[in-house]
C-alpha positions in Angstrom: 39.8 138.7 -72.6 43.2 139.6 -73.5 44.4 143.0 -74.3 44.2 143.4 -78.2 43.6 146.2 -80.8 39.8 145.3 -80.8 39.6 145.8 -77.3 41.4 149.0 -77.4 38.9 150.0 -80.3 35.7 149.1 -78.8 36.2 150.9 -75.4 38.0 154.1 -76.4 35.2 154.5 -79.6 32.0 153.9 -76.7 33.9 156.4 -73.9 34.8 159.2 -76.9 32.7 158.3 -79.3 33.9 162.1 -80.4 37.3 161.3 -81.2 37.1 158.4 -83.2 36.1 158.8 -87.2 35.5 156.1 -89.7 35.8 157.1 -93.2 33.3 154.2 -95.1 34.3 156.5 -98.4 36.6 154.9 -101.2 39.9 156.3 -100.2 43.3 155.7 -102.1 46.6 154.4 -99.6 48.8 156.2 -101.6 48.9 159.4 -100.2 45.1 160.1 -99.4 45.0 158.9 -96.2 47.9 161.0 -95.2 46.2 163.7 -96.9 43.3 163.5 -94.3 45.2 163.2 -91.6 47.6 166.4 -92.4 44.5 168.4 -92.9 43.3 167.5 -89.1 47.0 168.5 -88.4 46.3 172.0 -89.2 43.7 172.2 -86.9 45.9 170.8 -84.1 43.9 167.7 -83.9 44.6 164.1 -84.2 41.4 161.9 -84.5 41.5 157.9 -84.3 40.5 157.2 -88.0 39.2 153.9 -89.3 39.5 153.5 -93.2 36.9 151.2 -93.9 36.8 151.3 -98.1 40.6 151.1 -99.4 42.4 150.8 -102.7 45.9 149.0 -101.9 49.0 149.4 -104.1 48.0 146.9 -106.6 44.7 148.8 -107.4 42.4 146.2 -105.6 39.5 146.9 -103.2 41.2 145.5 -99.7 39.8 142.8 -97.5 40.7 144.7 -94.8 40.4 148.4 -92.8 43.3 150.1 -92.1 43.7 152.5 -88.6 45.5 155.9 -88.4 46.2 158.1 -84.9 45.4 155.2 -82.7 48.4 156.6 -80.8 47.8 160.2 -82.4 47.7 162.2 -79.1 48.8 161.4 -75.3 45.7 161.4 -73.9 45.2 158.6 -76.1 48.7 156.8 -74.3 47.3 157.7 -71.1 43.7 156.5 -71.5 45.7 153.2 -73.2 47.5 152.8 -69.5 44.9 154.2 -67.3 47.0 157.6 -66.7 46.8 161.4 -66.9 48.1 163.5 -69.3 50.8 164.8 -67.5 52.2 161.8 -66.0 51.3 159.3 -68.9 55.4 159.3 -69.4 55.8 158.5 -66.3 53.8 155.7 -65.4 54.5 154.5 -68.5 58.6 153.9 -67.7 57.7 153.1 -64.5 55.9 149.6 -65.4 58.9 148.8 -67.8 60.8 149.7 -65.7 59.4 148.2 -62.1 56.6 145.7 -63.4 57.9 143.5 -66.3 56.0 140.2 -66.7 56.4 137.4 -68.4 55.2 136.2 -71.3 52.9 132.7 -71.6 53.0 130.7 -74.8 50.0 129.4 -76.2 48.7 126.9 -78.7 48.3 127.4 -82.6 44.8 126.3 -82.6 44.4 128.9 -79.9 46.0 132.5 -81.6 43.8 134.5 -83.0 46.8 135.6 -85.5 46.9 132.2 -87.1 43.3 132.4 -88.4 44.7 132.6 -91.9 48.2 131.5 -92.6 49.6 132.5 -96.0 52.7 130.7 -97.2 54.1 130.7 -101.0 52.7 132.5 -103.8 49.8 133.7 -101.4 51.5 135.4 -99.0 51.5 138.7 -101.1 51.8 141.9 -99.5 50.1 144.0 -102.0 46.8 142.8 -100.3 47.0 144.5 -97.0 46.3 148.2 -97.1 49.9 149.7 -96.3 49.8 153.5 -97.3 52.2 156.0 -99.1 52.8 158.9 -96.6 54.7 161.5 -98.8 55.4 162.3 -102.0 59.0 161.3 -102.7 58.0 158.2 -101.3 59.0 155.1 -103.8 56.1 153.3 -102.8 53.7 151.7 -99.5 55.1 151.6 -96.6 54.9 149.4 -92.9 55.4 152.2 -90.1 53.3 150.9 -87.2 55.0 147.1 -87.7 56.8 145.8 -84.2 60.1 144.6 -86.3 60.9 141.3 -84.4 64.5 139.5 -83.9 66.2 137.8 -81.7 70.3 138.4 -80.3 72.0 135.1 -81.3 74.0 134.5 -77.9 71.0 134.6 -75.6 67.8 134.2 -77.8 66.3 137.5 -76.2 63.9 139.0 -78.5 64.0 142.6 -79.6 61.0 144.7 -81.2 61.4 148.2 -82.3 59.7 150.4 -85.0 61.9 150.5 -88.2 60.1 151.0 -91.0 59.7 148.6 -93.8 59.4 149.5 -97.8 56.9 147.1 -99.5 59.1 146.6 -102.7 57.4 143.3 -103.6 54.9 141.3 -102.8 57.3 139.2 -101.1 60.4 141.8 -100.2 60.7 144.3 -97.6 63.3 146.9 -97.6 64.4 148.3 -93.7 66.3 151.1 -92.3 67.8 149.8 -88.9 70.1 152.7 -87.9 73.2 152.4 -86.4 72.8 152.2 -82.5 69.2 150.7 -82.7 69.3 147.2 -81.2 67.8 145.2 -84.1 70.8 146.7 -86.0 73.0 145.0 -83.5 71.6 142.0 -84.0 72.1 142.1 -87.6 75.4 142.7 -87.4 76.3 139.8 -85.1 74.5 137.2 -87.5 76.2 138.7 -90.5 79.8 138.3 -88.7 79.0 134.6 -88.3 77.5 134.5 -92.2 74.1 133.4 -91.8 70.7 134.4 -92.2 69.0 136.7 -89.3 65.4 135.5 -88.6 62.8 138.5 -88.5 58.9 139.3 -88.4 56.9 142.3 -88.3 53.9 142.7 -85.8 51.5 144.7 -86.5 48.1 145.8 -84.6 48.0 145.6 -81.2 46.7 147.3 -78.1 48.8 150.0 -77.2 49.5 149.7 -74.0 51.5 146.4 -75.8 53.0 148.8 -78.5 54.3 150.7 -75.5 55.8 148.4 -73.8 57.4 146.3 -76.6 58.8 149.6 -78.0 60.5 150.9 -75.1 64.0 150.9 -75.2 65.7 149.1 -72.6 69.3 147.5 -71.7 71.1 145.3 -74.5 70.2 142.3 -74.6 66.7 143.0 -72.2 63.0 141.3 -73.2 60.5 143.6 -74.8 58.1 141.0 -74.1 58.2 141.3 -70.7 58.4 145.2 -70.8 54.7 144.5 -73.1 53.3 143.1 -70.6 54.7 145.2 -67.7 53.4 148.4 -69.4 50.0 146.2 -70.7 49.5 144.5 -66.7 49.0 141.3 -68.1 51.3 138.6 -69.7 51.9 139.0 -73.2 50.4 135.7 -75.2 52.8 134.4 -77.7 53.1 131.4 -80.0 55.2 130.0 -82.3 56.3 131.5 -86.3 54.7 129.3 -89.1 58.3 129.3 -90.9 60.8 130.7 -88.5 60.6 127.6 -85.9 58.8 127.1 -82.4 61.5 129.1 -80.9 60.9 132.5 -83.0 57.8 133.6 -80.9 55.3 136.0 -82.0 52.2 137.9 -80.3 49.8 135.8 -80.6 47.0 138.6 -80.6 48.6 140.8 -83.4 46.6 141.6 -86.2 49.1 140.5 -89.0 52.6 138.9 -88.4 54.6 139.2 -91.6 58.0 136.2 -91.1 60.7 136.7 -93.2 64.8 136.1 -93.4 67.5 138.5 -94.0 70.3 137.6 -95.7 73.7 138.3 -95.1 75.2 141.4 -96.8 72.1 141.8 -99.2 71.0 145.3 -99.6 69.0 146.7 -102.3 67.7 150.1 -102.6 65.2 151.9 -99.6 64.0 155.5 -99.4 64.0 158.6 -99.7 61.1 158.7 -97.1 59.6 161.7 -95.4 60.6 161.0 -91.4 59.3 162.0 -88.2 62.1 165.2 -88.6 59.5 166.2 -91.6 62.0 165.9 -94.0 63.1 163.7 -96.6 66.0 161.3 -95.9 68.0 160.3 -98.6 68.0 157.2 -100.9 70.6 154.8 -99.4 71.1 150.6 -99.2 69.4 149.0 -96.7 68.6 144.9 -95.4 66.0 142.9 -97.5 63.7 141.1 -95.6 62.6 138.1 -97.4 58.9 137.0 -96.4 58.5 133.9 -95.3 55.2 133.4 -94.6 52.1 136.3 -93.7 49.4 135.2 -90.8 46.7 137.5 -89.6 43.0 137.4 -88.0 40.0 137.0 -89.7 39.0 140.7 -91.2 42.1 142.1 -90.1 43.1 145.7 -89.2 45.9 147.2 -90.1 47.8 150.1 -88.3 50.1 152.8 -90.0 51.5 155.5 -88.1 51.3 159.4 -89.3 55.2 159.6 -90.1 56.2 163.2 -90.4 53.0 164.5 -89.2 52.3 163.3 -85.8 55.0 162.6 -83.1 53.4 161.9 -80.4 54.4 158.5 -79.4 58.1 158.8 -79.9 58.6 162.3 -77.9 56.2 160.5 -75.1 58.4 157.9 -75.1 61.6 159.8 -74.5 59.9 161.4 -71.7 59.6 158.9 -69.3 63.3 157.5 -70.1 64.4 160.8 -69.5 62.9 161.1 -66.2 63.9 158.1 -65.6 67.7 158.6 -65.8 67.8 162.6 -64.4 65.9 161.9 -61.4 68.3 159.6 -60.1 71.1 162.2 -60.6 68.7 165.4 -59.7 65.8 164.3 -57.7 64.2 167.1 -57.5 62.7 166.9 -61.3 59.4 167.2 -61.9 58.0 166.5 -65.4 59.8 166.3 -68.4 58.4 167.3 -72.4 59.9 166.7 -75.6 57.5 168.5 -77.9 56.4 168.6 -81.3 58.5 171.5 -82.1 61.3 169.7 -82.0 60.2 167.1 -84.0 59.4 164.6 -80.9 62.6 164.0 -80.1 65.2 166.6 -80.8 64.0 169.0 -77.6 63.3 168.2 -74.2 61.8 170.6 -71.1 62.7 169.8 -67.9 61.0 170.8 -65.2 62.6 171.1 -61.4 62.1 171.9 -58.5 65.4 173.6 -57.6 66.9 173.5 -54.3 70.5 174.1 -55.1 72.7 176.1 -58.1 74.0 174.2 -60.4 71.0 171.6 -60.2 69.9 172.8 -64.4 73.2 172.1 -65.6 73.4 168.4 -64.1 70.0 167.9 -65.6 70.7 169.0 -69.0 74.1 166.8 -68.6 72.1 163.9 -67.4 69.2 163.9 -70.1 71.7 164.3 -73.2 72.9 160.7 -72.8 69.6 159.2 -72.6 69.5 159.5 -76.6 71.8 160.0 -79.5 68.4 161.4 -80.4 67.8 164.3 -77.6 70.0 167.4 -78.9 68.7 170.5 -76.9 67.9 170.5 -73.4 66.0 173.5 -71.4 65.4 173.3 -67.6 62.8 175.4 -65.9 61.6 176.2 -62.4 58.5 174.0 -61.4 56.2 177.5 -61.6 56.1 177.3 -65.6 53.9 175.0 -67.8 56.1 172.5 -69.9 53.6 171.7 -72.3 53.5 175.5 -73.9 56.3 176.4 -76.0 55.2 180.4 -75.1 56.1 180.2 -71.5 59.3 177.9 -71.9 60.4 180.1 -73.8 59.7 183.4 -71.7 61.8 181.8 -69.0 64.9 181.5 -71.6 64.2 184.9 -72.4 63.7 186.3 -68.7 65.9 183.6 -66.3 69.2 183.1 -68.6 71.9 184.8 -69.4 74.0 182.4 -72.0 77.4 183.4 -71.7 76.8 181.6 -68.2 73.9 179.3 -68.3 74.4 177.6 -71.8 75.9 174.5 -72.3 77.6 173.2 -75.9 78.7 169.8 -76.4 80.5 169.1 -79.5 81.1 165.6 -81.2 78.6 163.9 -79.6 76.7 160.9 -81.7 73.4 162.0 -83.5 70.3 160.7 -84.6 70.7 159.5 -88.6 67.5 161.6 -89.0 68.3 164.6 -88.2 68.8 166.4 -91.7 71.6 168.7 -90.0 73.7 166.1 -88.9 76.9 166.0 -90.5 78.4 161.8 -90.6 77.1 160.8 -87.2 78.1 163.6 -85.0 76.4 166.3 -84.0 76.5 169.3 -81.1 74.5 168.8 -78.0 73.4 171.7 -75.8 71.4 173.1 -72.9 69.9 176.1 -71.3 69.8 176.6 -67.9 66.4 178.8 -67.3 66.0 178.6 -63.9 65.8 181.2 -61.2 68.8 181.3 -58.7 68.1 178.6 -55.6 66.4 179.9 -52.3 67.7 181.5 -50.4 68.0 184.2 -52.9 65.8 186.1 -54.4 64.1 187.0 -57.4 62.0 189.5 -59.2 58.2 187.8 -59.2 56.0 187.1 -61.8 52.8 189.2 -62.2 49.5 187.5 -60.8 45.6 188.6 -60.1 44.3 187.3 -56.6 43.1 183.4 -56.9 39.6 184.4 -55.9 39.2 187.0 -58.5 40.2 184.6 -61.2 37.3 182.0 -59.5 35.2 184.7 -59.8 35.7 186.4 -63.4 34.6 182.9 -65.6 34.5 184.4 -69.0 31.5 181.8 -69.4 29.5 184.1 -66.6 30.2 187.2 -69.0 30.8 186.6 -72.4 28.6 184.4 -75.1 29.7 180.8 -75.3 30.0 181.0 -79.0 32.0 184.2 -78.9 34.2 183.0 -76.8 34.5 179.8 -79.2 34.9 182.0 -82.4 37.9 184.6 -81.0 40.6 183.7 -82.8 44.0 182.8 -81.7 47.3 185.2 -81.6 48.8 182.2 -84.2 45.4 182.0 -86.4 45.3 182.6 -90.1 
């Protein structure tokens, strides 16, 4: 059986049957699922939910469940790829980048996604279960669609998340930003006047949303990086509307095919982003639907904009690594946390053997990403994946006036609320200790075997232990 969403669903629900909910409650898509999943934010926790009982944004009861956090967490990317949740990042830009595979195209009669195919009046948007995220929002939103096209010189396909403003039952409003790929594509159809060919994917197993996501070379196949990162060839078949040479997952939920037009720009946003702000109101392509095929009782996927950012800062991990470690080998891990919004903040972790090894890494990982904006490098002794002692080695191993770095007029991400046009500052720290041979003062530390031996669980009640509260609790 081929990896699909179902698949994904069935084995992670039977091996943690505690981190999966289904809500079988009437529940609104505008702004109640988000609601739910904001309140699990405040406990640090990011459940797979299943909405089984929606209201979509024509006020009808939905045919269909909608699923939130399916990529809420890594250890949900590494169980997706069979990894750890340390070097899920790793392993995964290490199949996309080593292990791409082909796609195979399959028959109509044979794709799941063509169990219902919707054309004319019935392919209506407003029945599917999109959700409204956030307040300002103008209305439902797609966030977890692959958004399909294809560069008109070579006819390689590119998928990317851009996210998709249901304006009509039949219209689609979508921010591609400047450097993205898809926006490249756009641009070289509407310099040649006619009409770019598009589709939106949506549901899939995620070690295929990985893999189709990942950014690679222009033009590269994302297909083949799906099923690099999936271990298995990615099945496709021909659009309904597009023509047999626009291809499609054949395994995907719901494909949404559509046009856009040259030059024709209505209206999109504002729409609370993964920075947790707002961006503005601006113009943005119209995607005309063509034609809407899904699976029989399909289920939809929205991601947890502005709340969860998981995915994306996993994802600039392991393209990070990727491009440091050929210039400083010695790196370990690398982190881009939630603190800096996914995307904004990276750790680096080395193992340094020479001086000046932190600086070549922080100059190495700020062109990965007109996204990546501050860069810290750390020795190999402190844990990347806890803000407190990242930054107790900025605070104890740096002295700025010699280990920062500042980078003006560098391009920025579009959704960075502090960016001024599309330029922005860059900068490092260099938090390391100085190279062996020299020395430095060490850190405090009890004997291994004492910490073996003094198990708070051989001392202290399991439930008091449970109910302490942490330094950060209210």
């Amino acid at each position: 059986m081929p990896k699909d969403m179902r698949v994904f669903l069935e084995s992670y629900e039977k091996a943690h049957p505690e981190d999966v909910i289904r809500i079988k409650k009437q529940v609104n898509t505008a702004w109640e699922c988000t609601a739910i999943a904001r309140h699990f934010e405040s406990l640090n926790k990011f459940p797979l939910i299943i909405f089984e009982n929606l209201i979509t944004a024509n006020g009808e009861q939905s045919k269909f469940q909608t699923v939130i956090n399916m990529l809420g967490d890594r250890r949900k990317l590494a169980y997706a790829i069979d990894s750890t949740f340390e070097d899920v990042a790793i392993e995964w830009r290490r199949r996309t980048d080593e292990n791409r595979i082909k796609p195979v195209v399959i028959s109509k009669k044979e794709a799941p996604c063509k169990e219902n195919v919707l054309t004319g009046e019935q392919a209506n948007l407003y029945k599917f279960p999109f959700l409204r995220h956030h307040g300002m929002d103008p209305g439902h939103y797609i966030t977890m669609g692959l958004f399909t096209c294809y560069e008109p010189d070579s006819w390689i396909e590119n998928t990317a998340f851009h996210r998709g403003f249901v304006a009509g039952p039949r219209e689609i409003r979508c921010l591609l930003t400047p450097y993205t790929h898809s926006a490249y594509n756009l641009r070289k159809h509407e310099e040649r006047d006619i009409p770019m060919k598009v589709a939106y994917q949506i549901g899939h197993h995620p070690a295929v949303i990985m893999g189709a996501e990942t950014r690679g070379g222009y033009p590269e196949s994302h297909y083949e990086t799906a099923g690099g990162v999936a271990q298995e060839p990615l099945r496709l078949v021909p659009s309904e509307t597009l023509g047999d040479d626009f291809l499609v997952s054949a395994d995907a939920e719901i494909i949404i095919e559509g046009i856009m037009h040259p030059g024709k720009r209505d209206l999109e946003g504002p729409f609370g982003e993964y920075p947790r702000y707002f961006g503005p109101q601006q113009m943005n392509p119209v995607f005309e639907v063509t034609a809407i095929t899904h699976r029989n009782n399909a289920i939809c996927h929205s991601f947890m904009v502005g709340i969860n950012n998981n995915f994306g800062g996993t994802q600039e991990e392991g393209t990070i690594y990727s491009f440091v470690k050929r210039l400083v080998p010695q790196v370990q891990r690398v982190y881009c946390p939630v603190s800096g919004a996914g995307r904004f903040h990276a750790y680096i972790q080395i193992r340094k053997t020479l001086e000046g090894q932190g600086k070549e890494a922080i100059m190495a990982a700020l062109t990965t990403s007109e996204m990546l904006k501050h860069v810290i490098v750390v020795d190999e002794d402190i844990d990347i994946y806890d803000d407190r002692w990242v930054l107790w080695a900025v605070a104890t191993r740096s002295q700025w006036d010699k280990d920062l770095v500042v980078i003006p007029g560098c391009r920025g991400a579009k959704l960075d609320p502090s960016v001024e046009d599309i330029t922005t500052t860059k900068g490092g720290i260099d938090a390391t200790m100085p190279a062996p041979p020299n020395r430095y003062s060490k850190r405090v530390y009890i004997p291994d075997d004492v910490m073996e031996k003094m198990q708070l669980e051989k001392y202290i009640d399991a439930e008091k232990i449970k109910s302490a509260p942490t330094a950060t609790g209210r």
